[in-house]
N, CA, C and O atoms as a GROMACS GRO file, in nm:
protein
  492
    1UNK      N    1   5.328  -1.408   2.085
    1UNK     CA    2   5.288  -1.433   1.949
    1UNK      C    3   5.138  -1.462   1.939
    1UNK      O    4   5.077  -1.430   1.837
    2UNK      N    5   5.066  -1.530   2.059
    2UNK     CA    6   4.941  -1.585   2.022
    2UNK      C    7   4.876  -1.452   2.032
    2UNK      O    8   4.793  -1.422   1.946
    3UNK      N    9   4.907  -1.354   2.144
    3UNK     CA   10   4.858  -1.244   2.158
    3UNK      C   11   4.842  -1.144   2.043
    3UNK      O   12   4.739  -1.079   2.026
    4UNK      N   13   4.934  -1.139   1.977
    4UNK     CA   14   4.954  -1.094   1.820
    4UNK      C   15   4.866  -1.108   1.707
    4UNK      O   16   4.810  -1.029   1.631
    5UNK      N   17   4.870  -1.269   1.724
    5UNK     CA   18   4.766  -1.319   1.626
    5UNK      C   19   4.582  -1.269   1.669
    5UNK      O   20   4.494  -1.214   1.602
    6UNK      N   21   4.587  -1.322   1.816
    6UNK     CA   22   4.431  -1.286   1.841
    6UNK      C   23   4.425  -1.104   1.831
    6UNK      O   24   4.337  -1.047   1.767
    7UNK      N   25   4.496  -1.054   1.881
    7UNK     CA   26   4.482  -0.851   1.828
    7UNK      C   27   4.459  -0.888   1.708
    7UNK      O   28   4.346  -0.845   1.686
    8UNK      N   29   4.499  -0.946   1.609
    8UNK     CA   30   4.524  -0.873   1.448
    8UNK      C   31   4.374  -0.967   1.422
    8UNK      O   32   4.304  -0.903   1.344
    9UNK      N   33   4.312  -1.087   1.460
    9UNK     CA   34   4.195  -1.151   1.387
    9UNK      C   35   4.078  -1.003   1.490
    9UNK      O   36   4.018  -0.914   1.429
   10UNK      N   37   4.075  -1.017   1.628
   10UNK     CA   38   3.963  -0.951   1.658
   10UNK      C   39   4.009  -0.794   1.567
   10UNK      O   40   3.926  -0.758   1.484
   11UNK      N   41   4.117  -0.720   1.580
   11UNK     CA   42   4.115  -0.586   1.458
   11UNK      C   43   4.038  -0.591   1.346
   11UNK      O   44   3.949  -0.510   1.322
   12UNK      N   45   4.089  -0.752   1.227
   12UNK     CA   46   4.000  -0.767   1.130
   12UNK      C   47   3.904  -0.774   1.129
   12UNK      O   48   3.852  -0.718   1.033
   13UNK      N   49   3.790  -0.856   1.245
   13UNK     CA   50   3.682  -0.884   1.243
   13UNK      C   51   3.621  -0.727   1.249
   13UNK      O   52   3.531  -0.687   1.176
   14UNK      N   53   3.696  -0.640   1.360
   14UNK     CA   54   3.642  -0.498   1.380
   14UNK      C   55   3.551  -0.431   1.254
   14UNK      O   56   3.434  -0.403   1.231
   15UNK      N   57   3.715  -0.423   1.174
   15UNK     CA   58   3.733  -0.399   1.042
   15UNK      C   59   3.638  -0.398   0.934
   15UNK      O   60   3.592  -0.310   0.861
   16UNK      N   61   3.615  -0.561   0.951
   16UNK     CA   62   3.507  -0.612   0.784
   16UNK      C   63   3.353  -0.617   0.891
   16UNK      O   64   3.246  -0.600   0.831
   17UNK      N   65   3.350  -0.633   0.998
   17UNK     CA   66   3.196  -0.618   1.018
   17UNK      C   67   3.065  -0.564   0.988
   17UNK      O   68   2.954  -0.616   0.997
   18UNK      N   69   3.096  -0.463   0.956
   18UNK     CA   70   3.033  -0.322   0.913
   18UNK      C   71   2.976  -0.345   0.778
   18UNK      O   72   2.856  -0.342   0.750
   19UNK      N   73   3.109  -0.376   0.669
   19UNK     CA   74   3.122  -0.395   0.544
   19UNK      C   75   2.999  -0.488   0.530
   19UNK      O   76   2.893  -0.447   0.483
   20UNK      N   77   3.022  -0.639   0.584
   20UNK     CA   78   2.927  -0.752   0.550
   20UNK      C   79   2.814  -0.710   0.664
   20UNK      O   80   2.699  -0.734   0.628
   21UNK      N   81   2.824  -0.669   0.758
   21UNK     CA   82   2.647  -0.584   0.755
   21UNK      C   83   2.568  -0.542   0.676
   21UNK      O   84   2.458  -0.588   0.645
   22UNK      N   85   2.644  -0.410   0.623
   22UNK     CA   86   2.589  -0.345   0.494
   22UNK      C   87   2.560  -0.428   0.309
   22UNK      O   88   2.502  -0.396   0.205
   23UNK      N   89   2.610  -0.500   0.340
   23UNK     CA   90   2.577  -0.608   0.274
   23UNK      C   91   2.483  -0.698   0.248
   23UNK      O   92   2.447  -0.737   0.136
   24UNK      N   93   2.432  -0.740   0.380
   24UNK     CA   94   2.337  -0.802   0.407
   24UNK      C   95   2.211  -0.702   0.396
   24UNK      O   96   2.114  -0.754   0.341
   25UNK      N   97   2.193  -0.566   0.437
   25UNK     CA   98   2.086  -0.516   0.400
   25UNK      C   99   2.063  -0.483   0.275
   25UNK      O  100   1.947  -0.495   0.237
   26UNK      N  101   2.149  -0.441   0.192
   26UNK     CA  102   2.160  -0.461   0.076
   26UNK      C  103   2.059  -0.546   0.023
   26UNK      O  104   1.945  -0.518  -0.016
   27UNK      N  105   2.140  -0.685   0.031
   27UNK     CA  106   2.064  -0.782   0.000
   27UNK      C  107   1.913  -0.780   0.082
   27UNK      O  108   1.807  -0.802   0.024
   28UNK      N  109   1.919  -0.761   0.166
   28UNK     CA  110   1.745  -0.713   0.196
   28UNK      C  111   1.659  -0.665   0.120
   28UNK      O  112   1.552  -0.715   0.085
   29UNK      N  113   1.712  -0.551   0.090
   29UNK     CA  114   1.590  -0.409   0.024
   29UNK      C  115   1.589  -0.526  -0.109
   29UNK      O  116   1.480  -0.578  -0.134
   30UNK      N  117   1.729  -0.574  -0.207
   30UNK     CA  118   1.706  -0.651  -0.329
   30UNK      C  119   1.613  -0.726  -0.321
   30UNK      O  120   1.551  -0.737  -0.426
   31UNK      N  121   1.561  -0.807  -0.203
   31UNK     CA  122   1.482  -0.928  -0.173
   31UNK      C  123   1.370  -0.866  -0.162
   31UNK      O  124   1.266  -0.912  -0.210
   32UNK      N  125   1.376  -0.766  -0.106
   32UNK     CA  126   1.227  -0.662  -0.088
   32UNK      C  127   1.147  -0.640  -0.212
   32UNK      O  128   1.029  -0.667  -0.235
   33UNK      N  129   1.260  -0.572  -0.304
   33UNK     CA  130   1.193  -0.522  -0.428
   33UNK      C  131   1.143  -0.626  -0.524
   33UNK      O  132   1.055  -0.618  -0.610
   34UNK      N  133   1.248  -0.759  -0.477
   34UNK     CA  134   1.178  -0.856  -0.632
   34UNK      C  135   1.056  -0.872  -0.554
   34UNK      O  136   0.949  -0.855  -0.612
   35UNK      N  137   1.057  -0.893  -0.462
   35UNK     CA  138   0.881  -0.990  -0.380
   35UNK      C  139   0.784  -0.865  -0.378
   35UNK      O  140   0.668  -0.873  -0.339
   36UNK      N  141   0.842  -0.747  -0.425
   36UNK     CA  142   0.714  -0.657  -0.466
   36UNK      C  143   0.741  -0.679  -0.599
   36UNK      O  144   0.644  -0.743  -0.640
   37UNK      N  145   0.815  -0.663  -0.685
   37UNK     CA  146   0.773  -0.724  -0.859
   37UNK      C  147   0.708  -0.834  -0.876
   37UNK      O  148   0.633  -0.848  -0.971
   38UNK      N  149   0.735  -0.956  -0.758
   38UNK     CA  150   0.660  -1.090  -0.796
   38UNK      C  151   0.561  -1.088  -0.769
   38UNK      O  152   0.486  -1.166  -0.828
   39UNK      N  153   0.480  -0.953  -0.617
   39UNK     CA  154   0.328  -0.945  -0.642
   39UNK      C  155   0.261  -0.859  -0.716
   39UNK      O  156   0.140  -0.862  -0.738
   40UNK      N  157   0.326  -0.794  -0.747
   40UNK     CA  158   0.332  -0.720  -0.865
   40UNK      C  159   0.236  -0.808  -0.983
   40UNK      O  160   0.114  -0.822  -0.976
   41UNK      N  161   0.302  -0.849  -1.065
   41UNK     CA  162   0.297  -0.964  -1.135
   41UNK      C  163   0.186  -1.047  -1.112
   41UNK      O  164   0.099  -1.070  -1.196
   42UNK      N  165   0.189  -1.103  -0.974
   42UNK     CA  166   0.045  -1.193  -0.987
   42UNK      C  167  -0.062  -1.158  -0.943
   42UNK      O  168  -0.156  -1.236  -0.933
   43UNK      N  169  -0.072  -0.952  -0.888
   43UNK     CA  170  -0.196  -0.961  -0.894
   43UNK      C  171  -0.214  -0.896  -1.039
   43UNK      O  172  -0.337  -0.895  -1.038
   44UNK      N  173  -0.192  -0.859  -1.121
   44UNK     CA  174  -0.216  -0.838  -1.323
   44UNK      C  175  -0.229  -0.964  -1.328
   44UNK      O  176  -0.320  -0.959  -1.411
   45UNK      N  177  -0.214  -1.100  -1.307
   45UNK     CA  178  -0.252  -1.228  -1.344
   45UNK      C  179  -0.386  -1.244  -1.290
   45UNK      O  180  -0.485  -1.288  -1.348
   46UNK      N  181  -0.377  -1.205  -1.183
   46UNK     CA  182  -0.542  -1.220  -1.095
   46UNK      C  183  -0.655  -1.114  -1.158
   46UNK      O  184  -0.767  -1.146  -1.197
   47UNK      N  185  -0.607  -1.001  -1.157
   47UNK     CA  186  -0.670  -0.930  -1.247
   47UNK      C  187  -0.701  -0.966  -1.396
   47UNK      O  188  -0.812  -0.933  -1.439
   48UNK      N  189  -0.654  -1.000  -1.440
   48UNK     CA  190  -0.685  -1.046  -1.636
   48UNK      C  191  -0.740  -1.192  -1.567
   48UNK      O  192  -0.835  -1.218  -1.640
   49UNK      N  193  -0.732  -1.284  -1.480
   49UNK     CA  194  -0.845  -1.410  -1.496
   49UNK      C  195  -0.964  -1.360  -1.426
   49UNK      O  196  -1.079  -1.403  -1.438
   50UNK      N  197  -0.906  -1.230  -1.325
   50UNK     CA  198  -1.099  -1.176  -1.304
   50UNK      C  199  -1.180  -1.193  -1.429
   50UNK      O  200  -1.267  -1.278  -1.445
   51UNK      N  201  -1.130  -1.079  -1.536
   51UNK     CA  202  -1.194  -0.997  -1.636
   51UNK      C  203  -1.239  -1.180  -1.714
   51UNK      O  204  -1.349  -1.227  -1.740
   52UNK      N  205  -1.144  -1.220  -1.725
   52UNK     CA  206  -1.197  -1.342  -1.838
   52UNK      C  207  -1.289  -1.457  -1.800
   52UNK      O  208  -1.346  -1.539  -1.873
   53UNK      N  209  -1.290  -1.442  -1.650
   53UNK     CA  210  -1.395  -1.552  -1.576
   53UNK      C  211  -1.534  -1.421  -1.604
   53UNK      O  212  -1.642  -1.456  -1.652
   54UNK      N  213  -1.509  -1.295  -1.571
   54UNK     CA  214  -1.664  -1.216  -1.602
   54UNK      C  215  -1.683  -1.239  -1.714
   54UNK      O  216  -1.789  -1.297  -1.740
   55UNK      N  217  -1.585  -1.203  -1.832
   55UNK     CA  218  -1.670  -1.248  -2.001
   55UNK      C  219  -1.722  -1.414  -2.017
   55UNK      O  220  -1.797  -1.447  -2.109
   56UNK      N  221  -1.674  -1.508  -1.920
   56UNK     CA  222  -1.741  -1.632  -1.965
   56UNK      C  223  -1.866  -1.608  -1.876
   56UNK      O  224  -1.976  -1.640  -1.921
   57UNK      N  225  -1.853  -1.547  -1.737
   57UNK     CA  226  -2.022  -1.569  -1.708
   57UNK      C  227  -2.097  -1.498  -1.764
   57UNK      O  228  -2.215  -1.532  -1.753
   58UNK      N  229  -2.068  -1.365  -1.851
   58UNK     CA  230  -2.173  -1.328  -1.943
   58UNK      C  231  -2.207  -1.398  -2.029
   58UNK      O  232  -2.325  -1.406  -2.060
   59UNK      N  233  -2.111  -1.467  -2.088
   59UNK     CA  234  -2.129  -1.560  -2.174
   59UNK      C  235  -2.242  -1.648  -2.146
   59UNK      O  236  -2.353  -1.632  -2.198
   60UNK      N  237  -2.212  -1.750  -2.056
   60UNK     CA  238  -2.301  -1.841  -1.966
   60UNK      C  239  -2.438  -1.802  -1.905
   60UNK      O  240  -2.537  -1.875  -1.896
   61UNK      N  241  -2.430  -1.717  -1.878
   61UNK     CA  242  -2.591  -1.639  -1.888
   61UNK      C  243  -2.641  -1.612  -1.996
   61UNK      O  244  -2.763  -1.605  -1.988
   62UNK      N  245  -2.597  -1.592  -2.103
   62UNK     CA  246  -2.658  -1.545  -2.208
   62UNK      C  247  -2.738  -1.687  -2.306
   62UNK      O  248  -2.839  -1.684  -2.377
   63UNK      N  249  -2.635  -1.813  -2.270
   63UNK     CA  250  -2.667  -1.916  -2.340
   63UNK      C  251  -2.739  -1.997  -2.259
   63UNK      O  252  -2.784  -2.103  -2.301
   64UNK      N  253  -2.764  -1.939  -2.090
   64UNK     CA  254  -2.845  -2.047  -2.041
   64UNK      C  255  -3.011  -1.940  -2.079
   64UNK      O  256  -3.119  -1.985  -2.118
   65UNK      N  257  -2.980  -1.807  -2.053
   65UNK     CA  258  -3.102  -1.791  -2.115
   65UNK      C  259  -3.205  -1.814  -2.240
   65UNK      O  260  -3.327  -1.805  -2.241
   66UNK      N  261  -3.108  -1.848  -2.349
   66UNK     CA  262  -3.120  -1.926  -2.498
   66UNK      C  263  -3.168  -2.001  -2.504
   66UNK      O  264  -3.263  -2.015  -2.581
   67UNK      N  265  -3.105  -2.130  -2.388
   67UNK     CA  266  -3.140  -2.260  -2.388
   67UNK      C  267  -3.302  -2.268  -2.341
   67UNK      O  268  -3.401  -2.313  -2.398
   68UNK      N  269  -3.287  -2.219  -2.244
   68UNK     CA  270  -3.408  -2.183  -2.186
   68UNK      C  271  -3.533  -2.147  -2.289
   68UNK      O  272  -3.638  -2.210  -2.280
   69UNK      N  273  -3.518  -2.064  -2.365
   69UNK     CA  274  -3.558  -1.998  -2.452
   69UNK      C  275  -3.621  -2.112  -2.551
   69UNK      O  276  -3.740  -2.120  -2.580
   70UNK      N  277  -3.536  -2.182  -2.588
   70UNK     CA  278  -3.579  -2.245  -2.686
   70UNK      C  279  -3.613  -2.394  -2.641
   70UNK      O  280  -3.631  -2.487  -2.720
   71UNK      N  281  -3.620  -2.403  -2.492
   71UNK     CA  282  -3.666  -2.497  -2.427
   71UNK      C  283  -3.549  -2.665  -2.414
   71UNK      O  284  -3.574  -2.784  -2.398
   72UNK      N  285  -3.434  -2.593  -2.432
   72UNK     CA  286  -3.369  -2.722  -2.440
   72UNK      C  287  -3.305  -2.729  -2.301
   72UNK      O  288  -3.215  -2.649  -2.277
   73UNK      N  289  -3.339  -2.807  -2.216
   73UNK     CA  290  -3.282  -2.808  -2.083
   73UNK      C  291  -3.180  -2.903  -2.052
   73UNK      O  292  -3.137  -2.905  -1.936
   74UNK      N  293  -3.138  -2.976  -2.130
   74UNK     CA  294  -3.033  -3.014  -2.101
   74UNK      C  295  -2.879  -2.936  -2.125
   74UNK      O  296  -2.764  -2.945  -2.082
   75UNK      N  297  -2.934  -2.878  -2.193
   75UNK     CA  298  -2.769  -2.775  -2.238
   75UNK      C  299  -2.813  -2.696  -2.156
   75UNK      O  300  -2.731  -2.708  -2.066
   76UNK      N  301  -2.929  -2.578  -2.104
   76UNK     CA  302  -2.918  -2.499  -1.993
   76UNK      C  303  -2.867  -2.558  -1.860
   76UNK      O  304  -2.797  -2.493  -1.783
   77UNK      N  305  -2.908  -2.696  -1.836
   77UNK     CA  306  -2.828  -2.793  -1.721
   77UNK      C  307  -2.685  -2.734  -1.699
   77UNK      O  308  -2.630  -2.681  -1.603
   78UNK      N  309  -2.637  -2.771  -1.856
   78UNK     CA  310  -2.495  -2.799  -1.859
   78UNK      C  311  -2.424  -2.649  -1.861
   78UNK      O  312  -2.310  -2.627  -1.820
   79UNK      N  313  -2.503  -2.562  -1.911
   79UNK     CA  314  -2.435  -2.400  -1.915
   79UNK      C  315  -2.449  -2.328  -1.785
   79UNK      O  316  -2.377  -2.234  -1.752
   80UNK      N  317  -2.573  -2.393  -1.693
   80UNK     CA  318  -2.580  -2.322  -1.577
   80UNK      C  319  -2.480  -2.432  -1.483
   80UNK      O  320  -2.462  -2.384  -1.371
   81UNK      N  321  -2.419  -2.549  -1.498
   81UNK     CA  322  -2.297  -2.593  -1.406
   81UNK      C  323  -2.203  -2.463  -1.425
   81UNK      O  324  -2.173  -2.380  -1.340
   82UNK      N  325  -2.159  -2.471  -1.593
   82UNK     CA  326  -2.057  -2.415  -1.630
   82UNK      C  327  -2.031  -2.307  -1.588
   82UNK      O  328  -1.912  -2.277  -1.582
   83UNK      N  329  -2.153  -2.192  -1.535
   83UNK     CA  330  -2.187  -2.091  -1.449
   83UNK      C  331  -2.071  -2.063  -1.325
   83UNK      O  332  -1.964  -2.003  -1.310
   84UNK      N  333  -2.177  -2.159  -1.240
   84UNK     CA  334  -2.143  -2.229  -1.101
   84UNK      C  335  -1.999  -2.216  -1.127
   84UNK      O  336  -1.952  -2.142  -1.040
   85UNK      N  337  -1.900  -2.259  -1.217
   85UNK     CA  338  -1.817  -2.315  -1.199
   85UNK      C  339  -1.715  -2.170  -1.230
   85UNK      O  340  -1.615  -2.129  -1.172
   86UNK      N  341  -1.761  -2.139  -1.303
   86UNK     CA  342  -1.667  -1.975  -1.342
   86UNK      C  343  -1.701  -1.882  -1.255
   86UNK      O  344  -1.634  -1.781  -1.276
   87UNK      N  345  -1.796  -1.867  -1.141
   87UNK     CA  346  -1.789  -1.822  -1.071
   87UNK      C  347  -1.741  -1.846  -0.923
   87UNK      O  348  -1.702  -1.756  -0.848
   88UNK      N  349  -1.747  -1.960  -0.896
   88UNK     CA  350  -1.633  -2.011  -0.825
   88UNK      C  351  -1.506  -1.964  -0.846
   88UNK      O  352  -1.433  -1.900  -0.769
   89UNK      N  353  -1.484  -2.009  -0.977
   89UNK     CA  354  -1.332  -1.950  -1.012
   89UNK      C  355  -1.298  -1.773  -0.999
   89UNK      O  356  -1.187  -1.722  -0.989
   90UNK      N  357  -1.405  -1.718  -1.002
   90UNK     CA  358  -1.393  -1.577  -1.012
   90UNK      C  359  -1.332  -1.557  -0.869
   90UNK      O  360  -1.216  -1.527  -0.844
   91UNK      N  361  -1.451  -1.583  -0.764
   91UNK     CA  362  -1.449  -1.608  -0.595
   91UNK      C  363  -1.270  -1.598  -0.575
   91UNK      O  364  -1.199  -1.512  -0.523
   92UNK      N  365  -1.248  -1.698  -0.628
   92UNK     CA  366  -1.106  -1.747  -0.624
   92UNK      C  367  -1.008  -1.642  -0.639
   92UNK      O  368  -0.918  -1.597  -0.569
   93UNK      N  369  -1.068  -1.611  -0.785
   93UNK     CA  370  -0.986  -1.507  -0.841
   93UNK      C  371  -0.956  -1.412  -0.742
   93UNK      O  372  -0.841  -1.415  -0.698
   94UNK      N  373  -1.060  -1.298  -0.681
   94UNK     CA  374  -1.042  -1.237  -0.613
   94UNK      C  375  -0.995  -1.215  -0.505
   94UNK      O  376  -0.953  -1.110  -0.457
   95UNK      N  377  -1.004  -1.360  -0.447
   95UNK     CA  378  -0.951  -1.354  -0.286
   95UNK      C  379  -0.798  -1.357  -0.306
   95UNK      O  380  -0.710  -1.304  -0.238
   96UNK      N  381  -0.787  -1.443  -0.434
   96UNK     CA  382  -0.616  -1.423  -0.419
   96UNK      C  383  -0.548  -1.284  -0.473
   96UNK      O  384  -0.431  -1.251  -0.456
   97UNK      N  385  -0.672  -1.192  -0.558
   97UNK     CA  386  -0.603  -1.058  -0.530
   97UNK      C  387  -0.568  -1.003  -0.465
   97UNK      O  388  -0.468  -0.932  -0.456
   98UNK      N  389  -0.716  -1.046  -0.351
   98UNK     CA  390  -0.696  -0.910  -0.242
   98UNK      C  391  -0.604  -0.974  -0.148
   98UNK      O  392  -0.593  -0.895  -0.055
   99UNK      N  393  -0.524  -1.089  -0.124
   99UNK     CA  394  -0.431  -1.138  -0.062
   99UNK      C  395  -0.309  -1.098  -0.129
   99UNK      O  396  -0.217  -1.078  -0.049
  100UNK      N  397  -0.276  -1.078  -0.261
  100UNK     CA  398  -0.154  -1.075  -0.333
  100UNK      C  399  -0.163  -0.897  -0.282
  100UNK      O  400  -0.055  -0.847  -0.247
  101UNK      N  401  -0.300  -0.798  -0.279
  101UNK     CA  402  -0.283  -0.662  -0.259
  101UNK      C  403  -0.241  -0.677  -0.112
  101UNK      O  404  -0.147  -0.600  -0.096
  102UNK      N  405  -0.269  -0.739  -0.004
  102UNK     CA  406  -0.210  -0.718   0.101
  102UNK      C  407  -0.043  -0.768   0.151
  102UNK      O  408   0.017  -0.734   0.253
  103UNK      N  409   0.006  -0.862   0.034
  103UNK     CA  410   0.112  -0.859   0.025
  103UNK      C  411   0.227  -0.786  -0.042
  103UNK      O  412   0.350  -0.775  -0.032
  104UNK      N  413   0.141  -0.747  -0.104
  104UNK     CA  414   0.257  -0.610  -0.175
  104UNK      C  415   0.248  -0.473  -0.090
  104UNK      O  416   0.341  -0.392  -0.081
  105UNK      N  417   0.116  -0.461  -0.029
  105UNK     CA  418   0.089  -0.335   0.047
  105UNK      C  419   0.254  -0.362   0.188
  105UNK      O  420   0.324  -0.272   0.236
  106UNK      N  421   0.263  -0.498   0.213
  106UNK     CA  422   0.361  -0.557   0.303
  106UNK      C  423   0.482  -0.524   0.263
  106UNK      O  424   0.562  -0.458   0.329
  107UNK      N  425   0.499  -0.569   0.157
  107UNK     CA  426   0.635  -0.552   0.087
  107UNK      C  427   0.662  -0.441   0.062
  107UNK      O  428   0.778  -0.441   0.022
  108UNK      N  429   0.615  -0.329   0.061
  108UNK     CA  430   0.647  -0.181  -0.020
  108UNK      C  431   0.674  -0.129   0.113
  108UNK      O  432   0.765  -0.047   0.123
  109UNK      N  433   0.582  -0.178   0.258
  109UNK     CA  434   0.656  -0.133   0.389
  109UNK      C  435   0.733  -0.119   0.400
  109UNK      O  436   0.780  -0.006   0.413
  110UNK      N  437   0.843  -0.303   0.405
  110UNK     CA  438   0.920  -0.341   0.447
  110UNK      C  439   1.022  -0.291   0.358
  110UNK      O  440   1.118  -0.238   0.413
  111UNK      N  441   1.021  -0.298   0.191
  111UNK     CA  442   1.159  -0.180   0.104
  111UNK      C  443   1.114  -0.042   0.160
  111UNK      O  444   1.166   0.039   0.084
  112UNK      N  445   1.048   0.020   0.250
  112UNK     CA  446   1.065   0.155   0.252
  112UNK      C  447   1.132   0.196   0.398
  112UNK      O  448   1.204   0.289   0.434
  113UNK      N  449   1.052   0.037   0.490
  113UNK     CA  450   1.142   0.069   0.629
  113UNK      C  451   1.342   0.004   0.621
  113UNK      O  452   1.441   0.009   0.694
  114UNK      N  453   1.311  -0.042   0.508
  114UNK     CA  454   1.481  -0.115   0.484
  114UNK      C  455   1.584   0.048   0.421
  114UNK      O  456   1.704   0.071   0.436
  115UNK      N  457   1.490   0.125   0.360
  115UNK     CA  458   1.583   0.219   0.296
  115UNK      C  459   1.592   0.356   0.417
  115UNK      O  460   1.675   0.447   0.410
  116UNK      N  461   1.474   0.343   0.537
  116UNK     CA  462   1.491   0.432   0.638
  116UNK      C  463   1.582   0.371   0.730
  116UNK      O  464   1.631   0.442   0.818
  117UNK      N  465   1.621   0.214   0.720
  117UNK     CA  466   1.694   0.178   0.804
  117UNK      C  467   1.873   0.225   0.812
  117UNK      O  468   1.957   0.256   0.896
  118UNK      N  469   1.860   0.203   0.647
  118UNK     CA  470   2.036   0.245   0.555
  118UNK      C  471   2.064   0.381   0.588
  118UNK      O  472   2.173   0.415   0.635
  119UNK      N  473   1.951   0.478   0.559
  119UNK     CA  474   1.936   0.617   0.576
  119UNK      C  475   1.941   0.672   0.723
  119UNK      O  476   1.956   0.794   0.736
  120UNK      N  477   1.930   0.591   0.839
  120UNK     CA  478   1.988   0.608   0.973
  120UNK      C  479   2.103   0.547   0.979
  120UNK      O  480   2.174   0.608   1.059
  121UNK      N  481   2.163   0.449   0.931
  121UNK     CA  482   2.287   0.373   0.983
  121UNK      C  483   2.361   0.448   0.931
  121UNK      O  484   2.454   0.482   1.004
  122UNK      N  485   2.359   0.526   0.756
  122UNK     CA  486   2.447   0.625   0.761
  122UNK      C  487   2.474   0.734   0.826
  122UNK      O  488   2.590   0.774   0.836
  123UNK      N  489   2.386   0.788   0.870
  123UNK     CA  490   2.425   0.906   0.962
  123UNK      C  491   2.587   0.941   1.020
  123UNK      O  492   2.607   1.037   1.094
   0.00000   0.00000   0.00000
């Protein structure tokens, strides 16, 4: 009888292995594709605070040259921090593009080596 029982669990296990393999890659490539939609996504976020940190430093140049202009140096003080400071943020901006582009360049690998992987196991 015990012999019975252990044939019929190792048969089942035979059985469903395969099934919940294929399953699991499944769920792979799914995991693949959102984490390329989610960098997706934040580099168009990185991109639109590029563009809006460049319209404030045009901005900021334009009013420290003003200030200047009309000799008031304490607001050119304060417009050329404000400078400094949006361009920092730009700095920022970018590095986390080109990090979010090397993570999606990652991710579009890894869903393309997950769908060559399915595409051999079926064979």
């Amino acid at each position: 009888m015990r012999r019975q029982i252990a044939l019929f669990a190792v048969l089942a296990l035979a059985v469903s292995a395969p099934r919940v393999l294929s399953a699991q890659d499944s769920n792979d490539v799914k995991q693949d594709r959102k984490e390329v939609r989610h960098d997706r996504r934040e580099l168009r976020g990185d991109r639109k605070d590029i563009r809006h940190d460049t319209r404030d430093i045009r901005q900021d140049r334009r009013d420290v040259r003003q200030d200047v202009k009309n000799g008031d140096t304490t607001d050119a003080r304060r417009d050329a921090r404000d400078l400094r400071q949006d361009r920092r943020d730009r700095r920022r901006d970018v590095r986390d593009a080109r990090r979010d582009r090397r993570d999606l360049r990652q991710d579009r690998r890894d869903v393309h080596e997950d769908k060559q992987e399915k595409k051999d196991s079926t064979k």
